[in-house]
C-alpha positions in Angstrom: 0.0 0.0 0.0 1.5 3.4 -1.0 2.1 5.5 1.9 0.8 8.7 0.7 1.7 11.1 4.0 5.0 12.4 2.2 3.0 13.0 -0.9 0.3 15.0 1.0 2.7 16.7 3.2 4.0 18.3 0.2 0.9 19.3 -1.5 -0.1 20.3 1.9 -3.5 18.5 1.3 -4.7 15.8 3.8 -7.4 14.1 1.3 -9.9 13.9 4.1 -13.2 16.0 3.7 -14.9 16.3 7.2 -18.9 15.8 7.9 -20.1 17.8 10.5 -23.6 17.6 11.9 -24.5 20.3 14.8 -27.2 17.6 16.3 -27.5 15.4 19.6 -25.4 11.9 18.9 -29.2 10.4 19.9 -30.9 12.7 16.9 -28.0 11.4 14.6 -28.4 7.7 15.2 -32.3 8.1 14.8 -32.8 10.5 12.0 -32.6 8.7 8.7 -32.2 11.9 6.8 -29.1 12.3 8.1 -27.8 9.1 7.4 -29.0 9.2 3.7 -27.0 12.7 3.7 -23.7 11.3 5.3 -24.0 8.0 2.5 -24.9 11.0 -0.9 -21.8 12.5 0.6 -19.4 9.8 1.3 -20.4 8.3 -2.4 -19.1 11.7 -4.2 -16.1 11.9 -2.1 -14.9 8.0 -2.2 -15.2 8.5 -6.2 -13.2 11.3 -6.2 -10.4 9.2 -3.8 -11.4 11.6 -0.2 -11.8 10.3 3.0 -14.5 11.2 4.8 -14.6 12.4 8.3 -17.6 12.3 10.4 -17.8 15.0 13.3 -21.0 15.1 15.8 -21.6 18.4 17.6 -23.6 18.0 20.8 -22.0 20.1 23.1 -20.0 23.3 24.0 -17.0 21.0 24.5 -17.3 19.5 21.5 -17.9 22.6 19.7 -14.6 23.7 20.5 -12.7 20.8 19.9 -14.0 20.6 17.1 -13.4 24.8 16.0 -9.5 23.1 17.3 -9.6 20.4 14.8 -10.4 22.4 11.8 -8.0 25.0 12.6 -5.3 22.7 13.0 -5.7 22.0 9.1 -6.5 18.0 9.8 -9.1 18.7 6.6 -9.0 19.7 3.4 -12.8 21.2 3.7 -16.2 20.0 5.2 -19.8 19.4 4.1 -21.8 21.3 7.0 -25.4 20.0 8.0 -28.0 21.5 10.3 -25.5 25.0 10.7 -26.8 28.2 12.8 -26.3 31.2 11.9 -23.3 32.9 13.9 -22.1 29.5 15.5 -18.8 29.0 16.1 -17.8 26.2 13.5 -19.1 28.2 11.1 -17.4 31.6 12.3 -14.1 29.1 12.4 -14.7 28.1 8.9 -14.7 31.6 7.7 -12.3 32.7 9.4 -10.4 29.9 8.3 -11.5 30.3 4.4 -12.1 26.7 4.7 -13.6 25.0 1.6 -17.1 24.1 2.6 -20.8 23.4 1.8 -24.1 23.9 3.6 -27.0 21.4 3.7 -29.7 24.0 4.1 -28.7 27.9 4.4 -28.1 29.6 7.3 -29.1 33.3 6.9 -26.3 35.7 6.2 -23.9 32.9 4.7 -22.3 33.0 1.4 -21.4 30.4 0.9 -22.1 27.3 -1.5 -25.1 25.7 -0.3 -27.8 22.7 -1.3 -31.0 22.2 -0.2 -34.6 22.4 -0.9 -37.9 25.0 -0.9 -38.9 23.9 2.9 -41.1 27.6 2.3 -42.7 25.9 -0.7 -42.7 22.2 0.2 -44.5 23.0 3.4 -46.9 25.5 1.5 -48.2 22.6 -0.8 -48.6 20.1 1.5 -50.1 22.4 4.1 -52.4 23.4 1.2 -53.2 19.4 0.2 -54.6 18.8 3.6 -56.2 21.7 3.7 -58.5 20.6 0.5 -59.1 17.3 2.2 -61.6 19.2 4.3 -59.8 19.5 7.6 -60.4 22.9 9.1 -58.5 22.7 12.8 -55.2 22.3 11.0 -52.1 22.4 13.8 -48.3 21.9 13.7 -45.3 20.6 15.9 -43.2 23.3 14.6 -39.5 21.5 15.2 -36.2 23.2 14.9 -36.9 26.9 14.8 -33.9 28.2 15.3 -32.3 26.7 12.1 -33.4 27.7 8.3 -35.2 24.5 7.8 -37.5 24.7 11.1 -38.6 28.1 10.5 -39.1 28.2 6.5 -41.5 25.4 7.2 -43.3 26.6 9.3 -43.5 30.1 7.8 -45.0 27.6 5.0 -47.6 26.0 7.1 -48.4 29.4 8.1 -48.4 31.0 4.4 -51.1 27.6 3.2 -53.9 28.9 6.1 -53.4 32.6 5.9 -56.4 34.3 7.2 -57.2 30.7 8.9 -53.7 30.5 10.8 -53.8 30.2 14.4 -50.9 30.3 16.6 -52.1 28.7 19.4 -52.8 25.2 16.8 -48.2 25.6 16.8 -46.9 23.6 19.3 -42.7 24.8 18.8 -40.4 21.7 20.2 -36.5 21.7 19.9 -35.9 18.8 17.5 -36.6 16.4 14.5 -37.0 13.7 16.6 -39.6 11.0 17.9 -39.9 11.5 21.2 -40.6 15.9 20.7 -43.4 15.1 18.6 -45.3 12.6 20.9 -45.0 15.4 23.9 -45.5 17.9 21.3 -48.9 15.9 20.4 -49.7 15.5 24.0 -49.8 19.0 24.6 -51.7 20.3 21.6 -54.3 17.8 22.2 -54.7 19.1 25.8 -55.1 22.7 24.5 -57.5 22.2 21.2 -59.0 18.6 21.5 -60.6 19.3 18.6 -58.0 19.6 16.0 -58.4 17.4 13.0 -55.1 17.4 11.4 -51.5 18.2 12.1 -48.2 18.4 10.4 -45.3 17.3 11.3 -42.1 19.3 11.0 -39.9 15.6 10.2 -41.3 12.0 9.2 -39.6 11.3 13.1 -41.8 14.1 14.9 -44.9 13.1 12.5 -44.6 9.4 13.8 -44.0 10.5 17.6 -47.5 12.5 16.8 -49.2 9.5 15.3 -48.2 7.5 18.7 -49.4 10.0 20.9 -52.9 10.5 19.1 -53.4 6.1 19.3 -52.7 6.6 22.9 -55.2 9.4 23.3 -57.9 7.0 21.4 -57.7 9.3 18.2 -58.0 7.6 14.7 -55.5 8.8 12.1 -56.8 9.8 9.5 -60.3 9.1 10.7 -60.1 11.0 13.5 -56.8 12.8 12.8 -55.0 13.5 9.7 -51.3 13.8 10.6 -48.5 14.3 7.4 -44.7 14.2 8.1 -41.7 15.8 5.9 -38.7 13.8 4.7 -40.2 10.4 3.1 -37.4 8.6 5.2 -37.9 5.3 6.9 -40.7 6.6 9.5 -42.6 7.2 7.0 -43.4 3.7 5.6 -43.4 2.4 8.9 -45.5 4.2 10.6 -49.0 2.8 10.6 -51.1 4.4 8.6 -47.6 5.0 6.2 -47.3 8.8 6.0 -48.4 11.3 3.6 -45.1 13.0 3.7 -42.3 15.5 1.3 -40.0 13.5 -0.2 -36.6 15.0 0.7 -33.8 13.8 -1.6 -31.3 13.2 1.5 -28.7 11.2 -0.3 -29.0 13.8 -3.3 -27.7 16.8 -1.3 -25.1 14.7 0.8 -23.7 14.3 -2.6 -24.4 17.6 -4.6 -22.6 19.6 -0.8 -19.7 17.2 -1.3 -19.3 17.7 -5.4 -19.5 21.5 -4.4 -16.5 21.5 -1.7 -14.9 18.6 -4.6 -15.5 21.9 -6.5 -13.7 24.0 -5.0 -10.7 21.7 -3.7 -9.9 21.7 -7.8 -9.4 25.4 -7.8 -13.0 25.7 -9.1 -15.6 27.9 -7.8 -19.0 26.7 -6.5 -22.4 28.7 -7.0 -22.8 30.6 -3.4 -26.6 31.4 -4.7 -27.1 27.6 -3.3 -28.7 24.4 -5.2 -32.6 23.9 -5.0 -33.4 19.9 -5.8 -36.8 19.2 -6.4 -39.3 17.3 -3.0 -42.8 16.5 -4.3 -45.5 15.5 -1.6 -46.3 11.2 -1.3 -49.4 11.3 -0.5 -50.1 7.7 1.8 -53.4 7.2 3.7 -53.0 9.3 6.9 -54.9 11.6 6.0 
């Protein structure tokens, strides 16, 4: 096997791309939309010869060991997932002029970014179940404080208009299972009447769908709940869910072309990549 750390010393290139995810390590091992993102980008990376590095951030700590890492130059550039605006890997990777890619767009970056219309996606789907004749229509609004939380919600809220009410929004922190069956619990307890509810994530759709079977609610009879991802809750939640089909592996490996890209003394679009995520419509609603 060729030893290729001479070779790499000189170019001053490690061939390693990192993969950083700001998310708990129990979000990361249950969200299949991140997995399908980390597999889209290791695919476009392993063709091009890179090793991928896979970097979890849950905590402080490890947000500054990890702000260490890059600094000390142990990558050649990273493909950045669920970023905030203003954090400090992202401050470290500008400052740092770090070859990089987003998955979804934190406001005031420009830099090269992939994603999808959450705005839009949310809108159409909001306005599907709308025309199925539900009227109390409520949401478990998940991760506001990043680009993909809000924009879907500010979908949702865009599909009702005059018909929004706030109160049918119950906010919770993350994509994940167990927020949406609280977040369920709770908006049953303040409008037992509601007749349907989205989902932020497929994950937080099917904690929803538990919490209304433990309540003695129907879905759809009762209920109608939709999701947003098409990932593996989806088709195993019972009734499957009416969901967006987001093309995980797709942008794993479009954000790793785009840092690829760049690596080759090219330069990647900073006005970002939109790829297309129809609604599935399945029978829970």
């Amino acid at each position: 096997v060729p030893n290729t750390a001479a070779r790499n010393l000189v170019r001053q290139r490690t061939q390693a791309v990192g993969f950083i995810v700001h998310e708990p390590h129990s979000l990361f091992l249950e969200d299949p939309n991140i997995g399908g993102i980390m597999l889209g980008a290791n695919t476009a990376l392993s063709n091009a010869d890179y090793q991928m590095v896979c970097v979890v951030v849950d905590t402080d700590r490890d947000t500054e060991r990890v702000a260490r890492y890059l600094s000390g130059g142990f990558v050649d550039g990273a493909v950045i997932v669920s970023a905030r605006h203003h954090d400090p890997i992202t401050d470290v990777v500008e400052r740092l002029g770090l070859p990089v890619a987003y998955v979804g767009h934190p406001p005031g970056i420009r830099r090269p970014w992939v994603g999808i219309d959450n705005l839009g996606a949310a809108r159409a789907i909001t306005e599907r179940v709308r025309a199925s004749g539900r009227r109390r229509i409520g949401m478990i609004a998940a991760a506001l404080d990043r680009d993909s939380g809000s924009d879907r919600l500010a979908g949702f809220r865009e599909a009702l208009g005059e018909d929004f009410d706030e109160s049918l929004v119950e906010p919770v922190p993350l994509y994940a299972f167990a927020d949406g069956e609280a977040g369920m619990r709770r908006l049953l307890e303040r409008a037992p009447d509601i007749d349907a509810v989205f989902g932020a994530s497929d994950a937080v759709a099917a904690g929803a769908v538990q919490a209304l079977r433990a309540a003695g609610r129907r879905v759809p009879d009762d209920v109608g709940v939709v999701g947003f991802d098409d990932s593996a809750w989806a088709v195993r939640t019972d009734p499957p869910l009416t969901t967006i089909d987001q093309p995980a592996e797709g942008l794993g490996a479009a954000a790793a072309e785009a840092v690829l890209l760049q690596l080759s003394g090219g330069v990647a679009d900073a006005g970002g990549i939109l790829l297309d995520a129809p609604i599935v419509w399945r029978a829970s609603v």
